[in-house]
C-alpha positions as YAML, in Angstrom:
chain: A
units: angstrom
residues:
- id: 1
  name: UNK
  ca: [84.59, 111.74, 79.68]
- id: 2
  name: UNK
  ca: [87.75, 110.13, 81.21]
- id: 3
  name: UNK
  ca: [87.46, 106.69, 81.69]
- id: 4
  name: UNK
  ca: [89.20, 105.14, 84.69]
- id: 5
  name: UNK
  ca: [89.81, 101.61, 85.71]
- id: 6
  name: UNK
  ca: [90.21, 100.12, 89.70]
- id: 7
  name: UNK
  ca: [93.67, 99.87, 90.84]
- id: 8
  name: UNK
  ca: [93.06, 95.96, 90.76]
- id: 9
  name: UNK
  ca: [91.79, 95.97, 87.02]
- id: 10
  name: UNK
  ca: [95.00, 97.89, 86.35]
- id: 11
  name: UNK
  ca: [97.08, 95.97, 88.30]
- id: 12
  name: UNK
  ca: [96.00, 92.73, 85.87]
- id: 13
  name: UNK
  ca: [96.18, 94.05, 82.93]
- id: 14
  name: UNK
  ca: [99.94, 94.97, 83.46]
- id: 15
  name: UNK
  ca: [100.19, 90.99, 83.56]
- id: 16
  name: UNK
  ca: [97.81, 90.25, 80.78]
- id: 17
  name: UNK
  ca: [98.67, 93.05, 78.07]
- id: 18
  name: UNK
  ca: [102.33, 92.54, 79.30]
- id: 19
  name: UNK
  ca: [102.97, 96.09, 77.30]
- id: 20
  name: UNK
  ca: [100.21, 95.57, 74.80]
- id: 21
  name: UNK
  ca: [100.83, 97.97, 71.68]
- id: 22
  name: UNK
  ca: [103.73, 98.14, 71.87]
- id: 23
  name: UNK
  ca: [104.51, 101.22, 69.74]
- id: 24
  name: UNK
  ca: [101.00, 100.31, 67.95]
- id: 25
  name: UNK
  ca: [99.95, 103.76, 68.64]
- id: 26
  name: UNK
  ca: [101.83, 105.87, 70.44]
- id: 27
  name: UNK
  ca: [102.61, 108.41, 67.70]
- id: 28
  name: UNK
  ca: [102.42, 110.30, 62.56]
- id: 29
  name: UNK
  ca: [101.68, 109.53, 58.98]
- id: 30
  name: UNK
  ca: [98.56, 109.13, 56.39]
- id: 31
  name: UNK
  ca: [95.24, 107.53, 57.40]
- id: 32
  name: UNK
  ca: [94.34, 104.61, 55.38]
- id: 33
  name: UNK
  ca: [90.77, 103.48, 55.19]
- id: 34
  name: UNK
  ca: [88.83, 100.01, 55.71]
- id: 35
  name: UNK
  ca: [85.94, 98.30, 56.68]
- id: 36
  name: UNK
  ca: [85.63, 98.62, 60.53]
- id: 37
  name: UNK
  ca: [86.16, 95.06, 62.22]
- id: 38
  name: UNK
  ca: [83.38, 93.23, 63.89]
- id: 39
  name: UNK
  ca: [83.27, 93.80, 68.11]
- id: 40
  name: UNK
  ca: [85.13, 91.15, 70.02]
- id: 41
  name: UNK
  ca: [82.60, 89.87, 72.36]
- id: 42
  name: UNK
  ca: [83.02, 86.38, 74.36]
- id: 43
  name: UNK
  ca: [83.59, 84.29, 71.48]
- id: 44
  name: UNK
  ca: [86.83, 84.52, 70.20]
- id: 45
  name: UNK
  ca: [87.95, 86.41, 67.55]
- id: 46
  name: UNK
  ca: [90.01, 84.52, 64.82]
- id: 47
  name: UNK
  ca: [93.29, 86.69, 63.22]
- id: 48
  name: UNK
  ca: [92.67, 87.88, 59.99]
- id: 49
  name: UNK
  ca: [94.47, 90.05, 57.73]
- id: 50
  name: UNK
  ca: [92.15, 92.82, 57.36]
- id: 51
  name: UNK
  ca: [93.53, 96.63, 57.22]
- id: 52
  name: UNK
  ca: [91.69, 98.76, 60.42]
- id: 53
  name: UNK
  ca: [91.10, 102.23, 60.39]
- id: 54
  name: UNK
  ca: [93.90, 103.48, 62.70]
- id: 55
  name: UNK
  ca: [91.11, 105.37, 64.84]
- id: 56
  name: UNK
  ca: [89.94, 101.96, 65.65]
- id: 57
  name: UNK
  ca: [93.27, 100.78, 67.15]
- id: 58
  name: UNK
  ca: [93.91, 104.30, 69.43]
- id: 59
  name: UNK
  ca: [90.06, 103.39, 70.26]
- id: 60
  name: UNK
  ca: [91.00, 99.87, 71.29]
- id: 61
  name: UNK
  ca: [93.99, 101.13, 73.29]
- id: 62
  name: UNK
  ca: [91.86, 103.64, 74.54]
- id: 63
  name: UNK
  ca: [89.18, 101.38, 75.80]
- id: 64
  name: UNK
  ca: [91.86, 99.76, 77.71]
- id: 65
  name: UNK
  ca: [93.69, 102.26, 79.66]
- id: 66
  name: UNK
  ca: [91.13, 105.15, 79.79]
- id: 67
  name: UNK
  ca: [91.61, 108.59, 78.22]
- id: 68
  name: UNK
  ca: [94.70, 110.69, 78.99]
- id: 69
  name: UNK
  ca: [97.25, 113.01, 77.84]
- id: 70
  name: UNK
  ca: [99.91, 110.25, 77.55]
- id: 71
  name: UNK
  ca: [100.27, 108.03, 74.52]
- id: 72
  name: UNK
  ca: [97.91, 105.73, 74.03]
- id: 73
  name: UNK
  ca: [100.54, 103.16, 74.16]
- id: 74
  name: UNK
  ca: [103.93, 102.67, 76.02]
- id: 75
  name: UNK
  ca: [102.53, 106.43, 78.29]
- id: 76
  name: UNK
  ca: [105.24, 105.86, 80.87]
- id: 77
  name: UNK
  ca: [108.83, 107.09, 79.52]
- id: 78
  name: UNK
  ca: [111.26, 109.91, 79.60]
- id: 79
  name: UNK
  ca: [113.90, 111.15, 76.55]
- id: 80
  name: UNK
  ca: [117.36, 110.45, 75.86]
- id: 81
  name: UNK
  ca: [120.19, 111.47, 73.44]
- id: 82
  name: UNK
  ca: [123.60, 110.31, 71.93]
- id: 83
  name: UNK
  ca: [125.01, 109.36, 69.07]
- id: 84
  name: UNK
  ca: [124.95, 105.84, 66.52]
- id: 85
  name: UNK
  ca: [128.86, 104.96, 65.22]
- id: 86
  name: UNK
  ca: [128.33, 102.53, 61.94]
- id: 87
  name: UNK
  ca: [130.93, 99.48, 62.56]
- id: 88
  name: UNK
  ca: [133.19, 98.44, 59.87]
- id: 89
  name: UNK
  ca: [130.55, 96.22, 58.43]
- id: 90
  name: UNK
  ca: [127.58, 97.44, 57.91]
- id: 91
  name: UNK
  ca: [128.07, 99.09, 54.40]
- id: 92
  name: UNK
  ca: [128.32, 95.14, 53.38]
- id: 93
  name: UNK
  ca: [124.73, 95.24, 54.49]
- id: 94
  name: UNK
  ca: [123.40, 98.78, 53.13]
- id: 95
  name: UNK
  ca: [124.28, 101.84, 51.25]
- id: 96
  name: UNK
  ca: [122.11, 103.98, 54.36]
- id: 97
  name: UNK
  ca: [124.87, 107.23, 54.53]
- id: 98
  name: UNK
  ca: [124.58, 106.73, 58.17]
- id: 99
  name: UNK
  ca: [125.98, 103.05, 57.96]
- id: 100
  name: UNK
  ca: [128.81, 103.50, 56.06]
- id: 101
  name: UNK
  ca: [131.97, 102.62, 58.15]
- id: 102
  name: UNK
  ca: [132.93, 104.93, 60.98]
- id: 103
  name: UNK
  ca: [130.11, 107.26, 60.10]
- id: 104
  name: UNK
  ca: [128.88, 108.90, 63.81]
- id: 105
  name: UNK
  ca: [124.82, 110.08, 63.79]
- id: 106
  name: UNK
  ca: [123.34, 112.55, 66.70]
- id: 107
  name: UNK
  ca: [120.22, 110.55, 67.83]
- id: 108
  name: UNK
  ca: [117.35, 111.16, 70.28]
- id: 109
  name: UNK
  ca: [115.05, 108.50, 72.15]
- id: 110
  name: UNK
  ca: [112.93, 107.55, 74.46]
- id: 111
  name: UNK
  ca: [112.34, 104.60, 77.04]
- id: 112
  name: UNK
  ca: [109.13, 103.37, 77.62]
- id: 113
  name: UNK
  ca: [107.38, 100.61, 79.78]
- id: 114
  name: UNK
  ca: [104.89, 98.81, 77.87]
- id: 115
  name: UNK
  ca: [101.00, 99.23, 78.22]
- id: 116
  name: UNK
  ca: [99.03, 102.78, 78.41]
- id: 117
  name: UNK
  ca: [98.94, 103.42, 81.90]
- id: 118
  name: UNK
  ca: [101.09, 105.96, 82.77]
- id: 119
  name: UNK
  ca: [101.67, 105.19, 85.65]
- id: 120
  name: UNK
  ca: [102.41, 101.51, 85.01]
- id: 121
  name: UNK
  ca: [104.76, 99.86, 87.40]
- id: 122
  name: UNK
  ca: [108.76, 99.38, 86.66]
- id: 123
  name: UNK
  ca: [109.13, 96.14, 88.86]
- id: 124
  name: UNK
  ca: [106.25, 94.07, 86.75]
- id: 125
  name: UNK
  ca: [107.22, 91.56, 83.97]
- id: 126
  name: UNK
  ca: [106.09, 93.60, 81.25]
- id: 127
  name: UNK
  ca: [107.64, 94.92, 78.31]
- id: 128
  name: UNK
  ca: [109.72, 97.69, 77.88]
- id: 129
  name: UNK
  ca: [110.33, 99.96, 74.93]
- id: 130
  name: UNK
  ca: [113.21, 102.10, 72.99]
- id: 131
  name: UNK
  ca: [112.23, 104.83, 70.01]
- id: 132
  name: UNK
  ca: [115.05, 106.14, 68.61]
- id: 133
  name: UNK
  ca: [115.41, 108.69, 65.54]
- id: 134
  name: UNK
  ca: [118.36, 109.53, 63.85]
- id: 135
  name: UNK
  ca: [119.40, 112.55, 61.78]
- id: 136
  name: UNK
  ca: [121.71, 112.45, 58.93]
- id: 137
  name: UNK
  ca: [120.90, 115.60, 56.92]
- id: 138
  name: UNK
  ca: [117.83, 115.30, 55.04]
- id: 139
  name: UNK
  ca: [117.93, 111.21, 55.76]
- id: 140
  name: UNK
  ca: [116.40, 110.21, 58.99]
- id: 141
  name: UNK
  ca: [115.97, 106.39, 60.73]
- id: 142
  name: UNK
  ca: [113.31, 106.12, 63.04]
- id: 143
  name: UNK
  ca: [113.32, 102.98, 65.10]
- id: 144
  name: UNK
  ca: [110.90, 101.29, 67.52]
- id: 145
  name: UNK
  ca: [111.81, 98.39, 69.66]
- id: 146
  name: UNK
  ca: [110.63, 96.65, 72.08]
- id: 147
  name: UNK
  ca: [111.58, 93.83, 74.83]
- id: 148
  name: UNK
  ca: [110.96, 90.55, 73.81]
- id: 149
  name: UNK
  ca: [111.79, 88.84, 70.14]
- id: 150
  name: UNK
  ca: [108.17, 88.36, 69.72]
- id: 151
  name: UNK
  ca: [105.38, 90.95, 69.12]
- id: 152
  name: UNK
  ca: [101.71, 90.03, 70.28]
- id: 153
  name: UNK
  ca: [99.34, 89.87, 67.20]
- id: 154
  name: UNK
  ca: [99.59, 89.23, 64.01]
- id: 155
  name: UNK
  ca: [97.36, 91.43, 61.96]
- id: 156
  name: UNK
  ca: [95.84, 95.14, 62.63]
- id: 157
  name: UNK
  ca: [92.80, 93.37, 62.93]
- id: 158
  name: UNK
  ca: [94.00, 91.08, 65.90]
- id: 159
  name: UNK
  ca: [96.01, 93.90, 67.87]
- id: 160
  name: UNK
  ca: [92.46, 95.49, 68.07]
- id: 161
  name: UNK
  ca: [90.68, 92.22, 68.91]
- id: 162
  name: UNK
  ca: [93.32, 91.39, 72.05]
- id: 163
  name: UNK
  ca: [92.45, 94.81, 73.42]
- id: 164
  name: UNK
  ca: [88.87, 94.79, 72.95]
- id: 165
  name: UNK
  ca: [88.37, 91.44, 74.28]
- id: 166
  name: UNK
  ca: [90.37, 92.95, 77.75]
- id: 167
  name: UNK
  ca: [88.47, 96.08, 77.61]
- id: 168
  name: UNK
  ca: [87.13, 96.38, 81.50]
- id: 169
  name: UNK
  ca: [83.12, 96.28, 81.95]
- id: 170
  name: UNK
  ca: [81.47, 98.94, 83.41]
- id: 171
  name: UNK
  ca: [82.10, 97.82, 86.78]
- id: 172
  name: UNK
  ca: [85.91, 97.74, 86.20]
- id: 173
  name: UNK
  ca: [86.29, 94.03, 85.40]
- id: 174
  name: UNK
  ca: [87.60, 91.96, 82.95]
- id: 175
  name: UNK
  ca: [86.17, 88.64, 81.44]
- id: 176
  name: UNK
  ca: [88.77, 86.35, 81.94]
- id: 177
  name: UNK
  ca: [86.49, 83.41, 79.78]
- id: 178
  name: UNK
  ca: [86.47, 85.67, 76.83]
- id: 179
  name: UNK
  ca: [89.93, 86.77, 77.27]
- id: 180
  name: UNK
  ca: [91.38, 82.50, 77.74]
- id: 181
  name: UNK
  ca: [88.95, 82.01, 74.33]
- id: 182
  name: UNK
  ca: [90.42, 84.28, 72.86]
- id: 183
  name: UNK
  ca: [93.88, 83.19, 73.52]
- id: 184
  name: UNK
  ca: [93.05, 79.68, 72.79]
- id: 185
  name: UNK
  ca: [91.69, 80.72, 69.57]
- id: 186
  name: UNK
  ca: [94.56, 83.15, 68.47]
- id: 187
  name: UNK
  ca: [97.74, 81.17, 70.26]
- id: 188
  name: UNK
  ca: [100.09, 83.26, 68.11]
- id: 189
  name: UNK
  ca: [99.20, 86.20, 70.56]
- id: 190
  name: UNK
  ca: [100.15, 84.76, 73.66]
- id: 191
  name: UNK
  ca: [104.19, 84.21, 72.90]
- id: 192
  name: UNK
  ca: [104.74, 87.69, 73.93]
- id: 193
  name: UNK
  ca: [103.56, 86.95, 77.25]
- id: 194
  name: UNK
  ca: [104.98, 83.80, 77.49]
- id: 195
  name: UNK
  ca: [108.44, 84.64, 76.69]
- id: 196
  name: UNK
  ca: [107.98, 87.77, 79.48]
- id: 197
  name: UNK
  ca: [106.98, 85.69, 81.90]
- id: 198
  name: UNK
  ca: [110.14, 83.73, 81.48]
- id: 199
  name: UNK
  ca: [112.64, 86.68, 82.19]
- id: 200
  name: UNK
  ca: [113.44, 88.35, 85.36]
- id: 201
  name: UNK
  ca: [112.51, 91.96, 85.84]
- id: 202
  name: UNK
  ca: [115.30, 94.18, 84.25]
- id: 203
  name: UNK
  ca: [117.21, 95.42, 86.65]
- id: 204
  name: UNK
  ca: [117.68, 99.29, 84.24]
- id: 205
  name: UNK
  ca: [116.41, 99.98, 80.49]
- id: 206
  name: UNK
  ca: [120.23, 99.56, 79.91]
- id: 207
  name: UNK
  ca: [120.49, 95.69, 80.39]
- id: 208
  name: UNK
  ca: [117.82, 94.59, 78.48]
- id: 209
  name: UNK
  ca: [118.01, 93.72, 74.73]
- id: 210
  name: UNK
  ca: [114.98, 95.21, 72.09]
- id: 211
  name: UNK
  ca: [114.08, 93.73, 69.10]
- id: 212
  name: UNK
  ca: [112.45, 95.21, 65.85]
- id: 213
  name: UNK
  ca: [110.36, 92.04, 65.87]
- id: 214
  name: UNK
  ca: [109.19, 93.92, 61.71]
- id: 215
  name: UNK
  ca: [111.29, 92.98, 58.91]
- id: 216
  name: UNK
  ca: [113.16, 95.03, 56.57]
- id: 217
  name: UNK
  ca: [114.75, 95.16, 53.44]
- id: 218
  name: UNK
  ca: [118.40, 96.19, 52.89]
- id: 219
  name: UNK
  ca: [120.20, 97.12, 50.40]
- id: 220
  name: UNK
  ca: [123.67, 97.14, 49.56]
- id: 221
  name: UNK
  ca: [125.94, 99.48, 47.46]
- id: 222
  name: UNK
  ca: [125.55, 97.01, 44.45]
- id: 223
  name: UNK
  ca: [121.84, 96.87, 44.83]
- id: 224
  name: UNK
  ca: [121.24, 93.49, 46.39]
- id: 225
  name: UNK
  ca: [119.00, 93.12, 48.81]
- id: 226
  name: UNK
  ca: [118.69, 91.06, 52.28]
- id: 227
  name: UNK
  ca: [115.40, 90.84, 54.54]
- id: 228
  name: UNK
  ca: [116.67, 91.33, 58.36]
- id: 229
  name: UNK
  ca: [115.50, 92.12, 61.37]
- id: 230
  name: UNK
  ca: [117.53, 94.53, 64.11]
- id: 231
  name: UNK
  ca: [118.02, 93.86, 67.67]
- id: 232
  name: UNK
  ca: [119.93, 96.29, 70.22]
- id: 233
  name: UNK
  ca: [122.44, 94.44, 72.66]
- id: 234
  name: UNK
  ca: [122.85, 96.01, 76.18]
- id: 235
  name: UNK
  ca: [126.75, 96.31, 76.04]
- id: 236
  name: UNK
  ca: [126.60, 96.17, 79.91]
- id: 237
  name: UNK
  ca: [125.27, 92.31, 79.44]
- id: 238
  name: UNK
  ca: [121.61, 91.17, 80.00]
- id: 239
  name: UNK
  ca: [121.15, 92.41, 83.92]
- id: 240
  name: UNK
  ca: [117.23, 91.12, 85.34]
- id: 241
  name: UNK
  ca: [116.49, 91.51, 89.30]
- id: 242
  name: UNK
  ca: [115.09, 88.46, 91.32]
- id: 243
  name: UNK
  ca: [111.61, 88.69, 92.37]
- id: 244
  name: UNK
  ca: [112.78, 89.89, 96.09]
- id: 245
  name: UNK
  ca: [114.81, 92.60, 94.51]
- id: 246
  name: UNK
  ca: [111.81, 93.34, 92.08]
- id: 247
  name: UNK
  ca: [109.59, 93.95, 94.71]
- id: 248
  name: UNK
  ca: [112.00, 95.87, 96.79]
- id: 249
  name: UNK
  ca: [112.55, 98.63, 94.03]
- id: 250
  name: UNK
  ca: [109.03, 99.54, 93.97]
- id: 251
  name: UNK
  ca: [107.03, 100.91, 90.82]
- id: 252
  name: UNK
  ca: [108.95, 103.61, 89.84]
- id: 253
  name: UNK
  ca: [112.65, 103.46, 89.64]
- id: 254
  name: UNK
  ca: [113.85, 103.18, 86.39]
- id: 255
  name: UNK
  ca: [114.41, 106.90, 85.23]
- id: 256
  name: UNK
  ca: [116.28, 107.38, 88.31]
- id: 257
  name: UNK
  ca: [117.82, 104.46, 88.25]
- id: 258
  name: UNK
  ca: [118.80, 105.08, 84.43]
- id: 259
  name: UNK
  ca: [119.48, 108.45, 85.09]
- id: 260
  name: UNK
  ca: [122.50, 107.83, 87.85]
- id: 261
  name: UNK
  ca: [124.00, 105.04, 85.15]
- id: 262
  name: UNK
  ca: [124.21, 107.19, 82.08]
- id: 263
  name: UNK
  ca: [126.10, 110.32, 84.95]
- id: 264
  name: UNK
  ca: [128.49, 107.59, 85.65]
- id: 265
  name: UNK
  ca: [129.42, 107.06, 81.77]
- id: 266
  name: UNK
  ca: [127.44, 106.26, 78.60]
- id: 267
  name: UNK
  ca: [125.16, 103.32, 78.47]
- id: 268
  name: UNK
  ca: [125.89, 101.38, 75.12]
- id: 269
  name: UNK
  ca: [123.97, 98.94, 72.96]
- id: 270
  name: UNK
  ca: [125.29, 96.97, 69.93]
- id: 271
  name: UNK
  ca: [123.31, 97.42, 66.73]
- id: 272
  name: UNK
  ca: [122.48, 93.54, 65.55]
- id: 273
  name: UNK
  ca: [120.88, 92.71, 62.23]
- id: 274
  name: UNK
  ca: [119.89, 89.36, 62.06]
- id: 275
  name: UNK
  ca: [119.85, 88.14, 58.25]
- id: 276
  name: UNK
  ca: [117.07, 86.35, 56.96]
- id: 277
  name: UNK
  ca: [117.46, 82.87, 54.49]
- id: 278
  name: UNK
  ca: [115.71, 82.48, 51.57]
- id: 279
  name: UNK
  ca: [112.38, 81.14, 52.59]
- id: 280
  name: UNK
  ca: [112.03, 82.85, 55.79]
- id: 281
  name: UNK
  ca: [109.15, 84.68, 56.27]
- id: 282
  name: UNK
  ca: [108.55, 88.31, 56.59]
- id: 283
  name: UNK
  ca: [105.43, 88.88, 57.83]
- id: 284
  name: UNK
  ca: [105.03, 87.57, 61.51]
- id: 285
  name: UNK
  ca: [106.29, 89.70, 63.84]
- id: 286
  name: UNK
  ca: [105.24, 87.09, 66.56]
- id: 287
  name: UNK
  ca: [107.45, 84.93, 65.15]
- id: 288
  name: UNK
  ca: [111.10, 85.28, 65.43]
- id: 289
  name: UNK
  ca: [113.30, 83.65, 62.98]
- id: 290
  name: UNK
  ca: [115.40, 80.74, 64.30]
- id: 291
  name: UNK
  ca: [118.51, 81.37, 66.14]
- id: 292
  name: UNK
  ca: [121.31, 80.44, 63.40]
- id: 293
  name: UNK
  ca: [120.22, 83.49, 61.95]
- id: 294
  name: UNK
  ca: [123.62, 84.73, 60.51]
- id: 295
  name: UNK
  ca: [124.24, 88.38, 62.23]
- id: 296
  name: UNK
  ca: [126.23, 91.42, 61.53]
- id: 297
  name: UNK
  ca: [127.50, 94.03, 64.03]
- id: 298
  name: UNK
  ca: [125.73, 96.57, 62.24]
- id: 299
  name: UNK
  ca: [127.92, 99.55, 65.23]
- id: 300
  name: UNK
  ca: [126.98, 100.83, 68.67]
- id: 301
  name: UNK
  ca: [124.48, 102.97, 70.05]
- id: 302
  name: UNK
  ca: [125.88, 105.18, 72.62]
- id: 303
  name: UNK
  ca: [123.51, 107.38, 75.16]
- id: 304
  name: UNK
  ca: [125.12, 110.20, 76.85]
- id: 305
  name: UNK
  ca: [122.21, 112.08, 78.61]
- id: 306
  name: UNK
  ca: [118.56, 112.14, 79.60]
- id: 307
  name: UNK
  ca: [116.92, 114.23, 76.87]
- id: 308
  name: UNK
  ca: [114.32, 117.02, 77.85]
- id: 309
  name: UNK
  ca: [111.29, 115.23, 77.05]
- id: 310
  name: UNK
  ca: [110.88, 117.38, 74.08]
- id: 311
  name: UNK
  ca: [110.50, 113.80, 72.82]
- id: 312
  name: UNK
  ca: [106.85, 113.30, 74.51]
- id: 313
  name: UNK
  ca: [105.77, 116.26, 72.19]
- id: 314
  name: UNK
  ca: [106.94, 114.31, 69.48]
- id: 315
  name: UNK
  ca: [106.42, 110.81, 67.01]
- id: 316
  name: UNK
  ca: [108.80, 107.69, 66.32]
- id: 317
  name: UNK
  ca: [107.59, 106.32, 63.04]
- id: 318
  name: UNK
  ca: [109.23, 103.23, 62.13]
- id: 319
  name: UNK
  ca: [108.87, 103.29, 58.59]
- id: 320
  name: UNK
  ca: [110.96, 106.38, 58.51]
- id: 321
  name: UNK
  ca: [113.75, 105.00, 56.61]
- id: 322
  name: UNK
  ca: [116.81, 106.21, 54.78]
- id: 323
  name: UNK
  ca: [117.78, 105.10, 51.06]
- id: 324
  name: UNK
  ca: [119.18, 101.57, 51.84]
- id: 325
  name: UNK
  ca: [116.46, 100.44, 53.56]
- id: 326
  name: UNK
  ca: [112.97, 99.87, 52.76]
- id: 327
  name: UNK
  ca: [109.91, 98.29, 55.23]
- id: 328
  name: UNK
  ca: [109.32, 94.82, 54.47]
- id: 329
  name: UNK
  ca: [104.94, 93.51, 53.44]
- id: 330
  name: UNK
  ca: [104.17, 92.83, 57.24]
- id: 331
  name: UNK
  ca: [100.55, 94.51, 57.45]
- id: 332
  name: UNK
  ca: [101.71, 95.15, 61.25]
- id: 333
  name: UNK
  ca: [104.09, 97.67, 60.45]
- id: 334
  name: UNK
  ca: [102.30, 99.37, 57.07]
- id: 335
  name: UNK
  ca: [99.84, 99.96, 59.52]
- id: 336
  name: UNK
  ca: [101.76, 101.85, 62.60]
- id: 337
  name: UNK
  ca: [102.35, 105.11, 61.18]
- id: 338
  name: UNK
  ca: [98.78, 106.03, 60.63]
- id: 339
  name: UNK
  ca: [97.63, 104.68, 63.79]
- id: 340
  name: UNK
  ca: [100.36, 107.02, 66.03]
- id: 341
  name: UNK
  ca: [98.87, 109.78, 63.95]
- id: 342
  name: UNK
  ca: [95.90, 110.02, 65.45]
- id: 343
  name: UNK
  ca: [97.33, 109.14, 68.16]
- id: 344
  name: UNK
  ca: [99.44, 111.64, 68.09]
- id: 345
  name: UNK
  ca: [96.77, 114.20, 67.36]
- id: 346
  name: UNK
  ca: [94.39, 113.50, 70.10]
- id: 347
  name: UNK
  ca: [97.49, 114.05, 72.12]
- id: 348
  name: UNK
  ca: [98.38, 117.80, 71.11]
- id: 349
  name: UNK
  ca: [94.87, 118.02, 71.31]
- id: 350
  name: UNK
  ca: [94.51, 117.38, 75.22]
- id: 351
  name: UNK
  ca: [97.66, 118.70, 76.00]
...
């Protein structure tokens, strides 16, 4: 039976999940198997570093948002396509085919606001999202970005504990108590937020930078290796809206808004990697690395045209990866591509 949730209830959790799962189970790959974790209730649930069965986390979302024929995560999106051009330096960073210098690569994508409510609103402070594959014969990169440097949990285990500890009552309500326990117990999970609610509204899903917020592992022609982490920069320049502007643009014009940019001329992003120093850790994707981060213009993604939404009938997986680059030991994202499996499945399934 299809659960649904007040307009009020939905209304805060746009605020409070600010995008929650983002890309943690919105789409294909092996089920792994674990010991189910224990059911958030109004004590809060410490991180750990437990594996979940990725039923449990489309479950979580699911518990959330209701059931529906839209991901479970980041539901509200439409397709795109263009093309990636590898700059001049990124073969210094990997031997990926698709990096070497000059080297153009068809790509398709999708925007996405945050959260699984499809019909989540554009003018909230929540996150957005890009998926992006790319095709270079029998190599593919799938990547999966989203809005803010910092992702909100930790561990499998505590993605599924910040959603169950939001998961409306029967009446349609939330218990804020549990959920501010919670958050005072696992602070690492707030950041997201936090950093959110310092940024205006973006004004398009063209002015707004994404970040891998995973780590990877590069490798280079000689076979060394670097840890980094991507980001896409708008080309256009970081554009937000005011909170008067916000308002005024209602809940649902980004598509169109995107859609009369990209007729007037490609909407570009510059492909960043940020390079990690020894020492730096690998396995918090809610924590960034600091700043003076060397970087390397890895080349420029360039979108030409909305896409079909053939896309919606599809999965982003980010550990697809071409030879050149391998995922990096963060549990977070070992554990995405079986969770947007089943996602992905109940999907077909209902649609």
């Amino acid at each position: 039976m299809q659960r649904r949730t007040s307009r009020s209830t939905r209304n805060l959790l746009a605020l409070t999940l600010v995008g929650a799962a983002a890309g943690c189970a919105s789409t294909g790959g092996p089920q792994s198997t674990a010991s189910k974790p224990a059911m958030a209730d109004t004590k809060p649930a410490m991180a750990t570093a437990a594996a979940v069965p990725p039923g449990d986390t489309v479950d979580a979302l699911n518990g959330v948002f209701g059931m529906h024929k839209a991901r479970a995560s980041h539901a509200k999106g439409f397709c795109f396509a263009g093309q990636f051009e590898a700059s001049a330096q990124a073969a210094g960073v990997t031997r990926a085919a698709m990096f070497q210098s000059g080297k153009r690569t068809p790509l398709i994508g999708r925007f996405s606001v945050g959260g699984g409510n499809p019909k989540a609103p554009d003018n909230a402070k929540s996150v957005r999202g890009i998926a992006l594959r790319l095709a270079d014969g029998n190599e593919r990169l799938e990547w999966i970005f989203v809005s803010a440097p910092h992702f909100f949990a930790q561990t499998p285990a505590q993605f599924v504990e910040f959603l169950k500890v939001r998961a409306p009552d029967a009446s349609g309500k939330m218990n804020p108590e549990a959920i501010a326990a919670f958050s005072k117990a696992n602070p690492a999970t707030t950041k997201q937020a936090a950093y959110l609610g310092g940024q205006p509204v973006p004004a398009s899903f063209g002015t707004v930078p994404y970040w891998s917020t995973n780590a990877f592992i590069a490798s280079d022609a000689s076979g060394k290796t670097q840890a980094l982490r991507w980001r896409f920069e708008p080309a256009a320049g970081r554009v937000g809206l005011s909170d008067d502007e916000a308002k005024a643009k209602g809940a649902d014009f980004l598509r169109a808004e995107f859609a009369e940019r990209v007729a007037k001329g490609p909407v570009a992003f510059n492909v960043i990697a940020q390079l990690a120093r020894p020492g730096d850790q690998l396995t918090d994707p809610t924590e960034p690395w600091p700043a003076d981060r060397s970087e390397v213009n890895m080349g420029r993604i360039v979108i030409d045209r909305l896409g079909d939404e053939a896309c919606d009938r599809e999965t982003f997986i980010p550990t697809v990866l071409p030879a050149g680059i391998a995922p990096s030991a963060d549990p977070v994202l070992a554990a995405r591509a079986a969770a947007y499996g089943v996602s992905l499945g109940r999907r077909l399934a209902t649609n």
